[in-house]
C-alpha positions in Angstrom: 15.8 -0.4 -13.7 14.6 -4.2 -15.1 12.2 -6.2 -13.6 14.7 -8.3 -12.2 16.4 -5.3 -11.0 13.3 -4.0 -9.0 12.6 -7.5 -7.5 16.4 -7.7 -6.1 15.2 -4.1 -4.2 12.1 -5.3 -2.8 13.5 -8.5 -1.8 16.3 -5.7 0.4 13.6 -4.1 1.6 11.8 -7.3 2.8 14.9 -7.9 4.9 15.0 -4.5 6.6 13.5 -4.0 9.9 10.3 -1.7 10.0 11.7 1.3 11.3 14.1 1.7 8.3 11.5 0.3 5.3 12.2 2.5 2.8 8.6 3.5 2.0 9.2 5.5 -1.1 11.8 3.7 -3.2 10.1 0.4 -2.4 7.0 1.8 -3.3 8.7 3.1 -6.6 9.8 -0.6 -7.1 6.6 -1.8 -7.2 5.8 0.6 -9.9 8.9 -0.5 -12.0 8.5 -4.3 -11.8 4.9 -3.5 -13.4 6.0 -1.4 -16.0 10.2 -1.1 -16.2 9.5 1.0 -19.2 9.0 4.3 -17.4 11.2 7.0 -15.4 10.6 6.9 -12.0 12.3 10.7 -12.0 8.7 12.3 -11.4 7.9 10.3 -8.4 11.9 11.1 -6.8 11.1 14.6 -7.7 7.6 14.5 -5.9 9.1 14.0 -3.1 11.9 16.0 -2.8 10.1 18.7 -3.5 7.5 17.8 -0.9 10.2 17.9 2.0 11.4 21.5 1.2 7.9 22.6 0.6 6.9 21.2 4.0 10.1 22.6 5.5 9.5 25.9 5.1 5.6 25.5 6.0 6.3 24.0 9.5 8.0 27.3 10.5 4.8 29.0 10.6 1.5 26.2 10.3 1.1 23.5 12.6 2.0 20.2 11.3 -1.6 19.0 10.2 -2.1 22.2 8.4 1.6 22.4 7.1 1.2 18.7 5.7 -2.4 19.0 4.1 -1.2 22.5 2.4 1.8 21.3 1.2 0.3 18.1 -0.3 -3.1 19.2 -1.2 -1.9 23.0 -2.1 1.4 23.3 -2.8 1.8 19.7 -4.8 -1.9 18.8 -5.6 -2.3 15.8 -5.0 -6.1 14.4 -4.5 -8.0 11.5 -4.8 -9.3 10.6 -8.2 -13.2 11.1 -7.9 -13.9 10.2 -11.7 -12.0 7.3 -13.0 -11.5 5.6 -9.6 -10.8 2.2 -11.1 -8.1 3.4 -13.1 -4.5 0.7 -11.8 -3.0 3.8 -12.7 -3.9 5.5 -9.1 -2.5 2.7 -7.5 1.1 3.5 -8.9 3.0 6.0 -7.0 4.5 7.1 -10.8 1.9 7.3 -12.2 0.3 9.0 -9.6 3.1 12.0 -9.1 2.5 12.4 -12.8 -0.8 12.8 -12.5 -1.4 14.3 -9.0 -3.7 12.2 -8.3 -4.5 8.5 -7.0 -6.0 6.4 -3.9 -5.3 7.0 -0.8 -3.0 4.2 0.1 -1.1 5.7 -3.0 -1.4 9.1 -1.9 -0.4 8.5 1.4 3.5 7.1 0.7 3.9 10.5 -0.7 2.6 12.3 2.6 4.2 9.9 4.8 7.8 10.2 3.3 7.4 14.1 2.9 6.3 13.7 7.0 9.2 11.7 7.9 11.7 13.9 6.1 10.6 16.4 8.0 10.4 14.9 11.7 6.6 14.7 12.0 5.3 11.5 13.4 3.0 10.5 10.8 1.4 6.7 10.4 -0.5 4.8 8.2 -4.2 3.7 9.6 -5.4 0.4 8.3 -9.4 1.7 8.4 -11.5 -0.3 6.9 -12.3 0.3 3.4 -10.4 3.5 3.0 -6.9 4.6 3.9 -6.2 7.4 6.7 -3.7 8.9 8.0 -2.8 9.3 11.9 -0.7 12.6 12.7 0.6 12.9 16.4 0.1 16.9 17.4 0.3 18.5 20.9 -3.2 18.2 21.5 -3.5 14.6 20.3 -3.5 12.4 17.0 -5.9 13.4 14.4 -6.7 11.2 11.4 -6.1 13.2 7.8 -7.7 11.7 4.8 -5.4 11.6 2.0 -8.1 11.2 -0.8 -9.5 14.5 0.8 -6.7 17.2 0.4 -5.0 16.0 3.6 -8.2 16.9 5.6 -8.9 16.2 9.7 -11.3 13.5 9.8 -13.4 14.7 13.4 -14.0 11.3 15.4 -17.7 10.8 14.9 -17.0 10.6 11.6 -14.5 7.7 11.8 -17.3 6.0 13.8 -19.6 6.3 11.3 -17.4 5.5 8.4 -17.0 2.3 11.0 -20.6 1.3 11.0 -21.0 1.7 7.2 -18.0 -0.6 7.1 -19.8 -3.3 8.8 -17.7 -3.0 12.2 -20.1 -3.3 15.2 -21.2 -0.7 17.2 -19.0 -1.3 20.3 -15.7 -1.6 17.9 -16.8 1.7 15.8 -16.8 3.6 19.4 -12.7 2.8 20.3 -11.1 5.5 19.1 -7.4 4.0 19.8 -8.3 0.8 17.7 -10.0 2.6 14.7 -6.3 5.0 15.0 -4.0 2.3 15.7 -1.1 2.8 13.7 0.7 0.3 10.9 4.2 -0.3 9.8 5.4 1.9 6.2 5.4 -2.4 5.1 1.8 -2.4 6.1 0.5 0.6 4.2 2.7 -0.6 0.8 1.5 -4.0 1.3 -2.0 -2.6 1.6 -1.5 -1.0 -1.4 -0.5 -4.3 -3.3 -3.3 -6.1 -2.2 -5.8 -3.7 -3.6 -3.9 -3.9 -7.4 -4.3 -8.0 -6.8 -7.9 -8.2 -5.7 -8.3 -5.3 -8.5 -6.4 -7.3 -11.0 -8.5 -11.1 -9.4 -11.8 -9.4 -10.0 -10.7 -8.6 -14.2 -9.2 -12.0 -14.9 -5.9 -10.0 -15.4 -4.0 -12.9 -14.0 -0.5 -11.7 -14.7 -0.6 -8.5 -13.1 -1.8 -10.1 -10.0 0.4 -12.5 -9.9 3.1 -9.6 -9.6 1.1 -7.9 -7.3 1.2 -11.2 -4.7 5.1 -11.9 -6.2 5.7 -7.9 -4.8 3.9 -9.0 -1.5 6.0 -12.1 -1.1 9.0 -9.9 -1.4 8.1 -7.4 0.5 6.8 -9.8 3.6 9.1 -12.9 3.1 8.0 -14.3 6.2 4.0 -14.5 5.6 2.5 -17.6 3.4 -0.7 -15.8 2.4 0.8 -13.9 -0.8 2.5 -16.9 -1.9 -0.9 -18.8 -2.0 -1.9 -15.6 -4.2 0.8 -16.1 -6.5 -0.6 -19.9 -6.9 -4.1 -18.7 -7.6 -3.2 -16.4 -10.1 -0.8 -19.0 -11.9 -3.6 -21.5 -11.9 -5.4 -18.6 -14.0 -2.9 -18.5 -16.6 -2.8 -22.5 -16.8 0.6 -22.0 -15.3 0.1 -25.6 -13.2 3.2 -26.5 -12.2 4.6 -22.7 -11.4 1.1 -22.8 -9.4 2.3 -26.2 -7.6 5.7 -24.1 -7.1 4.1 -21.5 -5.3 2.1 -23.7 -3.0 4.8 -25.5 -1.7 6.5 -22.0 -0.9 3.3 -21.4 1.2 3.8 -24.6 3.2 7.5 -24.3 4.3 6.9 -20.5 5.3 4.1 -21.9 7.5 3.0 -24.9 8.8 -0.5 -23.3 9.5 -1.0 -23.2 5.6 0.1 -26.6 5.3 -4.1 -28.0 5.3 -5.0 -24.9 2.5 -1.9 -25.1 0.3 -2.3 -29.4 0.5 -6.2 -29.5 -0.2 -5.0 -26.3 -3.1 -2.5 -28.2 -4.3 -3.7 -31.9 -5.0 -6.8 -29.4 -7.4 -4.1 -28.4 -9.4 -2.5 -31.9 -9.5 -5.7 -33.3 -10.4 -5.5 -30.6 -13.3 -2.4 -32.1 -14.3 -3.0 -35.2 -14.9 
């Protein structure tokens, strides 16, 4: 697959409604139109072998324990304690290669092993680390990717709360600290963090295909688009940063006062 060739499937699965995103093949994308030189065959693999591995699990665990021991045991996947800021663990090849990655990264691999097998499994947006939110008879329990697919007991989601700067009253509500997100939510999520990774280096270019893939995968939301201008202004790519920003002001006319004020800087550059 070319670059071009993994845009055309993200921009597919920006038009498809949320319940039929196609986590793991758009996620695979992603990983292509950064690098087309690699086989995505290991991350297919992963997977496949995740949903007959959970199969035969379910008929004798209960789905939190059949999904962590599948994942964690039988496949091996963890979080990577010990070169964290490696962009490699945010790429679901690299990471099925390596068995190991964040937990954003982790997760599309639990979540399209879950749903392959009938579980109701979703993605929890929590404040500075990824979770998991599994539905089971006696309730939803969070599962922490990063940690071997582990439960995650509520007083310590409120804690992880407070130490994320959420106040005391918002760290106590359960259902808002669970609340579940889209498959486009948790892969967007995931791009974000390889853009404000790539922001933070001054690796411009990889950024800018981080916000491009966000674009794609969101066509209706102006915020990666303004992305894409900021990281073209890096380059001293002026007028493809220009491009961008009026992009962000059709898509919304609530961007129109940023992208305007954005874009007469970068004028000002040009002349």
């Amino acid at each position: 697959m070319s670059r071009e060739e993994a845009e055309s499937a993200l921009l597919a699965a920006g038009a498809a409604a949320d319940g039929d995103f196609p986590l793991l093949e758009a996620a695979i994308a992603c990983a292509i139109h950064e690098d087309p030189s690699r086989d995505p065959q290991a991350a297919h693999d992963l997977g496949a072998v995740g949903v007959e591995r959970l199969t035969q699990r379910l008929k004798q665990e209960s789905p939190e324990e059949a999904l962590a021991e599948t994942m964690a045991g039988d496949l091996r996947l963890g979080g990577d304690l010990f070169t964290y800021e490696d962009p490699d663990n945010a790429d679901v090849i690299a990471v099925a290669e390596r068995r190991k990655g964040l937990a954003v990264a982790l997760g599309v691999f639990y979540l399209h092993t879950a749903r392959r097998c009938a579980l109701t499994v979703a993605g929890v947006d929590f404040p500075g680390h990824f979770l998991l939110r599994i539905e089971t008879e006696e309730g939803p329990l969070a599962l922490d990717p990063f940690s071997e697919g582990r439960v995650v007991l509520p007083s310590e989601l409120t804690r992880r709360a407070l130490h994320a700067g959420l106040t005391p009253n918002v760290a106590d509500r359960l259902d808002r600290l669970m609340a579940p997100v889209s498959d486009r939510a948790v892969l967007l999520r995931l791009q974000n963090t390889i853009y404000a990774r790539a922001s933070q280096a001054r690796d411009y270019p990889r950024a800018e295909r981080a916000a491009l893939r966000r674009a794609l995968l969101d066509p209706n939301d102006h915020r990666p688009w303004l992305d894409v201008a900021a990281a073209r202004e890096g380059q001293g790519a002026l007028a493809g940063s220009l491009e961008a920003l009026a992009r962000a002001t059709e898509l919304d006319g609530g961007a129109a006062l940023a992208a305007r004020a954005q874009r007469e800087r970068v004028r000002l550059q040009l002349n």
